[in-house]
Structures are given as C-alpha cells and as structure tokens.
N, C-alpha and C positions, 0 to 999 in steps of 0.2 A: 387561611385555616389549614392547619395541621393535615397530611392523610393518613387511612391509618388502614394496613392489612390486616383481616382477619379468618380466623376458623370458626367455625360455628356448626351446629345440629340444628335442625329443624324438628317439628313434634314428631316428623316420622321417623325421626332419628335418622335424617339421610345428611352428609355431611355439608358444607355450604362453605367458599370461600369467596371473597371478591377485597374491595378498597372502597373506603367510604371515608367522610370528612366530619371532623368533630373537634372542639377544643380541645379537647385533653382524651386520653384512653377511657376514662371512667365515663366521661360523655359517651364516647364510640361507643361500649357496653350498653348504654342507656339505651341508645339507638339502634342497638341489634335486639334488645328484651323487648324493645314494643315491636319489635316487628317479629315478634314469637319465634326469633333465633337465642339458642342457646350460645355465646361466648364459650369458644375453648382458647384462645388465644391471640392476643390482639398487638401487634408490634407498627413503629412511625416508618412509612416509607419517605417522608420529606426528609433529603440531606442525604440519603441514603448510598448516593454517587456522587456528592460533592468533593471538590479535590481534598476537603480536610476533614476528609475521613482518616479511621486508622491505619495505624502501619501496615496491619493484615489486609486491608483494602485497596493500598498503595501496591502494594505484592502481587498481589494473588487478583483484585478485583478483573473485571474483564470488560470490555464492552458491549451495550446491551443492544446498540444497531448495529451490524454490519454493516461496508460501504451500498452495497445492494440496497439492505433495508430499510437505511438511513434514505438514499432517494425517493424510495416507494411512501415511505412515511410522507415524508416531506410533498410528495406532490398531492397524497391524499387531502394534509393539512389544505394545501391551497385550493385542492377541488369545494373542500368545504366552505371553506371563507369566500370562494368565489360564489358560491352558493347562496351567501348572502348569514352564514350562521356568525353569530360573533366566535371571539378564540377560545373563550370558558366553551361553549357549547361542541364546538368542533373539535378540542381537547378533549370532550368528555365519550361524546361521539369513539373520536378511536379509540378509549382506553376500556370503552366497552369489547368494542368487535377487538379486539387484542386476541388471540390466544395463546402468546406468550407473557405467562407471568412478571418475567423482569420487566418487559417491555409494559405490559399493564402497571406495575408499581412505577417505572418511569413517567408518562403520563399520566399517574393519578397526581405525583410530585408536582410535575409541571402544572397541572392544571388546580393545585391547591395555593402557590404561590404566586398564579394571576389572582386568582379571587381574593388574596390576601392585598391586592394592589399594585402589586411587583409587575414590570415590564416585564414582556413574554421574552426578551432578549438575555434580561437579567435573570431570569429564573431559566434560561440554557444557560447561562454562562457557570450557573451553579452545579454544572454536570461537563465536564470538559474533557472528560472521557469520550463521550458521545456526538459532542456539541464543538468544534474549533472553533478558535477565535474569529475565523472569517467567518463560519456561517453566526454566530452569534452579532458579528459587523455587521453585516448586510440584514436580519435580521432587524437589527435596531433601525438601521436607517430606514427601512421598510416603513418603520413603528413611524416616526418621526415624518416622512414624507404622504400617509397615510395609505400607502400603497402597499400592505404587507401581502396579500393573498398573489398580488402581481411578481412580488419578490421573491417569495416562495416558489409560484412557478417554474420563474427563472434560475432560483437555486436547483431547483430539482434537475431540471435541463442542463446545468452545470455535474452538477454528482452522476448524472445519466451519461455523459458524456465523456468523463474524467475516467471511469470504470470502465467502458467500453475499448478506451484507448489503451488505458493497463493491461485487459483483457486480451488485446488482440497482441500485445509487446509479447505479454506472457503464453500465448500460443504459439508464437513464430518461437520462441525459443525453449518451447517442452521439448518436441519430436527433436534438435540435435540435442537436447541434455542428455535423454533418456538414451539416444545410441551413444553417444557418451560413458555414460553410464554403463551399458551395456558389454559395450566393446574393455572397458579397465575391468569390470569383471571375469569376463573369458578368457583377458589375457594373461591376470593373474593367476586364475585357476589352471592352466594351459602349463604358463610356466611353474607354478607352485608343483603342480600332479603330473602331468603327461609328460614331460620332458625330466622330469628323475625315471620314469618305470620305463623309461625308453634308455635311458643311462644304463641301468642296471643287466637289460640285456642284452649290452655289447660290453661290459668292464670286465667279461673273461677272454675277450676275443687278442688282448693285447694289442690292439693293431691301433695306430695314429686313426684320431676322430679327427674328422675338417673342420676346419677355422668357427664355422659358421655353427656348428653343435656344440665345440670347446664355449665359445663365446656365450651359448643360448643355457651352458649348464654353468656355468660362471653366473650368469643374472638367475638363475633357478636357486643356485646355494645361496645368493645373497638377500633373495626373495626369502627363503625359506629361515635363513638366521636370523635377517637384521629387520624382516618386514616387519613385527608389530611396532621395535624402535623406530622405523621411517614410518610411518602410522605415527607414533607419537611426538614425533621431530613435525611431522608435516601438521598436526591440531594445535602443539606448544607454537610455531610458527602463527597458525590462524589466530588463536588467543591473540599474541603478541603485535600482532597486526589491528586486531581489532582495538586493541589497549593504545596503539598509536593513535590511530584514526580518530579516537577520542578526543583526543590533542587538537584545538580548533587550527591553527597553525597548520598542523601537520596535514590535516582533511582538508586544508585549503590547494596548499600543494598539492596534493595526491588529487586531487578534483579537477585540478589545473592540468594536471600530466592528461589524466583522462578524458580530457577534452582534446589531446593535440592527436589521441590515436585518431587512423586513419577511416576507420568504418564506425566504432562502438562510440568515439568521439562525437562524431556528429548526430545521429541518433538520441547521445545524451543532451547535445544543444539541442536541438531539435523539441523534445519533449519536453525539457525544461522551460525551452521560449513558448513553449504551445500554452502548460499552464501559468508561466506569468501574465501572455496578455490575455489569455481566458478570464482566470481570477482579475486583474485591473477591469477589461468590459465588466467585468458583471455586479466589482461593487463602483464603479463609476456610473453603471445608468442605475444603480438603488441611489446615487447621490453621497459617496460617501467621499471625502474631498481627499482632495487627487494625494495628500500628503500622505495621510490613512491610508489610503487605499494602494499604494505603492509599499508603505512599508508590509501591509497583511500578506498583499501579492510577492513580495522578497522572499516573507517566512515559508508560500510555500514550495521554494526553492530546493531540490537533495542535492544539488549540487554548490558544493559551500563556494566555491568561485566564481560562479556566476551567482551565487545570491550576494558576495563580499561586492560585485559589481554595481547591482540594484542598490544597493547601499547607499552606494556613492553615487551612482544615478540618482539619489533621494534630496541629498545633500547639495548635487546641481539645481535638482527642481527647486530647492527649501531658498538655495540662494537667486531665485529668477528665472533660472535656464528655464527653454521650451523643454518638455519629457522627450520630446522626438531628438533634439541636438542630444540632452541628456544618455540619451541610451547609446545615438550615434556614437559616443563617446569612449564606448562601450566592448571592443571588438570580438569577444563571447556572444553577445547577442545576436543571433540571426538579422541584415542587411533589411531584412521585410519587417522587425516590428518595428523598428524606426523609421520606415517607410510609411506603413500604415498609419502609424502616430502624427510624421506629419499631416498624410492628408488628413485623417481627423482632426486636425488643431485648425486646420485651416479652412476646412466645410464645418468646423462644430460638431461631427459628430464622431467623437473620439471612441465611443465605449463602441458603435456601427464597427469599426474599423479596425479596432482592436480585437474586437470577436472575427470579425475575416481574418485579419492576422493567424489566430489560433487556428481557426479550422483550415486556413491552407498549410501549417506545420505540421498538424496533427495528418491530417493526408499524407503529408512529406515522408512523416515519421514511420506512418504504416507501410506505406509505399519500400520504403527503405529496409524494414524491416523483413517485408516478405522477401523481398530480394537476398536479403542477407541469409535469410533461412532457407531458400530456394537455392545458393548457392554451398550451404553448408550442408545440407543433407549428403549430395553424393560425393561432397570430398571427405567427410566422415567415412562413409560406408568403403570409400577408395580405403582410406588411410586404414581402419578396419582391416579391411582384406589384405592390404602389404603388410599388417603386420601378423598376425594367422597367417600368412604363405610363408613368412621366413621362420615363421616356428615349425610350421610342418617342412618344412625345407631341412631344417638341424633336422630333424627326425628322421629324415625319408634320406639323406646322403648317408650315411651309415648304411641303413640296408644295400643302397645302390653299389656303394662300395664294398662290402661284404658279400657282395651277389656275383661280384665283378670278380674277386680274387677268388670265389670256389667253381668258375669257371675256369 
C-alpha cells in the first residue's frame, strides 16, 4: 500500500503533518476527513529515493542517513525485532519517534512496501542512496535464514565500527593538515606583504642586498605576478588528475604506486584488508555464500589494485581454490588475512577468524597512524619555523648590513 505525506488543519485550525497509508491520494483525503482533519495537501512518499528517480534527484538528491545514523537506525531496528515486534510494527515504531522528516517519509516508504508483500531487503534495495548493496545482501540472507534482528545486530556493529576506524584515520590527520594549512598561509602572506615593504626601504640605499633577500624578493615578485596563474596551473592540474583517475586503468596504476609508498602505502593496505575480511565475516556468518560474499566484500574496496586483486582471488575460489591459497596468491594483501582464512577453513570457523583478521589490522592501522601523526606534528612545526627564519633572515641581513656600514 501506497504512503502518502500530508498537511492538514484541525477544527482549531492548528496545522497537522505526518504519513499515512491509503490506495490512492483520494482515499488518504478520505482518511484524513474522518478523522476531522482538513487536507491541505497530499503528496506519494513511496519511490521517492528510488534510483529511478528524476534527473533533479540524480543531481541534487542527497542522502537521508548518515554513516552515523544509518547505524543507530539499524541497531534500533534490531533492538526491536529482538523484542519480539514483527518488521511492519518496528518499522512503524521508528517512523513515528523520527523527528526528521526525510527520515520519517523513508520509513513510512519502507514500511508501505513490506505490507504490500515486498521483502524488507527488496524494498532497501529500492533506495540505494541510503541502503548499499552489502547491507541490502546481508539483509536478505538474514530474511532467508530467519535470523534478521540477529543480522541486523551485527550490521550495526559493523557500521559502528567501520566509522570509528575512519574517525580515528581522520583525526590523526586534521591537526598536520590544518598546520599545513597554516604554515602556506603565513608564508604566502609573509612573502606576498612583508618582504616587498621591507624592499622598499632599502632600494634608496644603492648598496648590494645579500643572496638570501635578492633570492626571497625574486620568489615575492613571482608570488605577487604569476600567483593566481600558479593557483590556476595548480586546480587545471587537479581537475586533470581527477579526469585521469577516472580512467579504471589509470586508478589501477596509480593505486598500485600507492601502495609501494613507504608509510601512506601500508596504512592503505592495512585499512583496506581491515574492511575486506570485516565485510566477508559478516556476510559469511548471515550465510551468504562465499562466492557473493567475496565479490560484495571486493566492491568495498577504494583501492582499485587491491580490489582488481580480490577479483581474481574470486575467480580462483569460483575455479576450486581454498580462499586462503586464493588470497595467498595475492601479494597486496596483508600475510594475516590468508593466514586467518586458513585457520578458518580448517577449524570451520571462517567468518570467527576472519573478523580477528579485521580487528587485529584495524589496530594496526590505528596504531600506525598515530605514530605517523605523532611523528608529523613536530617536523611540520620544524619545517614551519626554518621557513619563517630564512624569511626574517632576508629581512634582518639588510638592516645588519646597513647598521654595519654607518658604523
């Protein structure tokens, strides 16, 4: 059954919205007049986030969970169902307590095309902005093994997890961005401003400037001529990189270089093999077979060389190979998930081992990370300072020279 948002007045004339379900809009109306609401305006939320929506939606549309609130959702869903409510009822449950709108028209959708008979899998997959193709897999297998609120749990503790670890990459690497940051701003301005008005007050003196001020008014004139052109040499640049990179070929290479650097290299291995064998455990114990569940876990791969890896790792399993030799095979892949693979193949408990796999990389990862940021803080703030000392340096050798000859 259809859902359908509405406005409405009440006899106090106080205004009234919510989502209600009805065949058609004229039924909804019906069902708002006996409940002694006025209809001011009644629009379908089912389909509303489906991928085949319009162009403007394709554009512009946005997503209505966050990674956050996609898990919080998601573990709610399962506290309920473990609760013992069926999915219409637990559905209906959150799309009340909702306080965000989209998120309420999301859930009214979802839970109009269970009652219509639709799997609760197939009606996320009709929202794939919000919904990826792994959690609508595991999902389903959930469906089919009868285990969904247990599934769910375990998605949730997956998305709990997968954020945490971004979270903690993307801390270790604010504080150098932002001195980063920092330090190209002052240097710019430094050499753009102070180092001409410091010009000006020695180009009467006639007397030879030192190497080190000639040179620092040299990069100050070329600052000040050519900097928006090198500004826009350096974004036509980015563009043009991005436009490669596009190029699955070219992302492949370039993903492959990136893995041989010596520190940001393994990091990216590292985090990459964290969410392969995370995502393989988690739809291996919903039961989804090992074929599906390797290619879900490839997709979600950002590194195109080690996903072009699992490919072919896929290809070994489809043709017999054990996944463990298969990955072996592999030398991208961290020595430990083929390790843990095979002792899982070999005690039966693959999806066990596979989830250790992940949480000892993801440790790895973090580990590695701090380190890297622990070590870039104070050579930053070094390199900072040597460069601000040789600017005031150009600056300060003219006066010391000039100080020195009217002695």
């Amino acid at each position: 059954m259809p859902a359908y948002s509405f406005e409405a007045i009440d006899a106090q004339g106080q205004p009234r919205k919510g989502v209600l379900e009805a065949d058609t809009a004229r039924a909804a109306r019906g069902l708002l007049r006996a409940q002694s609401l006025i209809p001011l305006n009644i629009s379908p939320v089912a389909g509303e986030h489906k991928a085949g929506g319009g162009g403007l939606q394709r554009l512009f549309g946005g997503r209505v969970f966050s990674n956050t609130g996609l898990a919080v959702w998601t573990r709610q869903l399962s506290g309920l169902m473990s609760a013992g409510l069926p999915i219409e009822r637990a559905l209906t449950a959150l799309m009340e307590e909702s306080d965000n709108e989209k998120q309420r028209n999301l859930v009214a959708s979802l839970r109009a095309e269970v009652n219509a008979g639709s799997p609760f899998a197939r009606a996320l997959s009709s929202h794939p902005r919000d919904f990826s193709p792994i959690y609508t897999a595991v999902v389903g297998a959930g469906e089919q093994s009868g285990s969904l609120a247990l599934v769910l749990e375990r998605l949730a503790d997956d998305l709990e997890q997968r954020q945490a670890l971004s979270q903690k990459l993307v801390g270790a690497a604010l504080y150098p961005a932002i001195v980063t940051l920092v330090a190209i701003a002052i240097v710019i301005f430094l050499v753009s401003y102070v180092v001409p008005q410091v010009a000006n007050v020695f180009a009467g003196t006639k007397r030879a400037l030192p190497f080190l001020t000639v040179a620092m008014l040299a990069l100050s004139d070329m600052v000040r001529n050519y900097g928006w052109l090198m500004l826009g040499v350096l974004v036509a640049g980015g563009i043009a990189a991005r436009v490669a990179l596009a190029q699955p070929a070219i992302a492949e290479r370039f993903d492959a270089f990136w893995l041989r650097l010596p520190l940001v290299g393994r990091l990216a291995r590292g985090y990459n093999a964290a969410r392969f064998a995370s995502t393989l455990a988690m739809l291996a114990t919903a039961g989804v077979p090992i074929l599906r569940a390797l290619q879900a876990a490839s997709e979600t791969l950002s590194n195109r060389a080690m996903q072009a890896d699992a490919q072919d790792a896929l290809v070994l399993v489809r043709e017999g190979a054990p996944l463990a030799s298969a990955l072996a095979q592999k030398k991208r892949f961290p020595p430990l998930v083929s390790m843990f693979a095979r002792l899982g193949e070999q005690t039966g408990q693959l999806p066990t081992m596979l989830q250790r796999a992940a949480n000892q990389l993801s440790a790895e990862v973090q580990r590695r990370a701090m380190q890297l940021a622990t070590i870039l803080e104070p050579l930053l703030i070094v390199a900072m300072g040597g460069v601000v000392m040789m600017i005031v340096l150009a600056v300060l050798l003219p006066i010391i020279q000039l100080n020195q000859f009217v002695k």
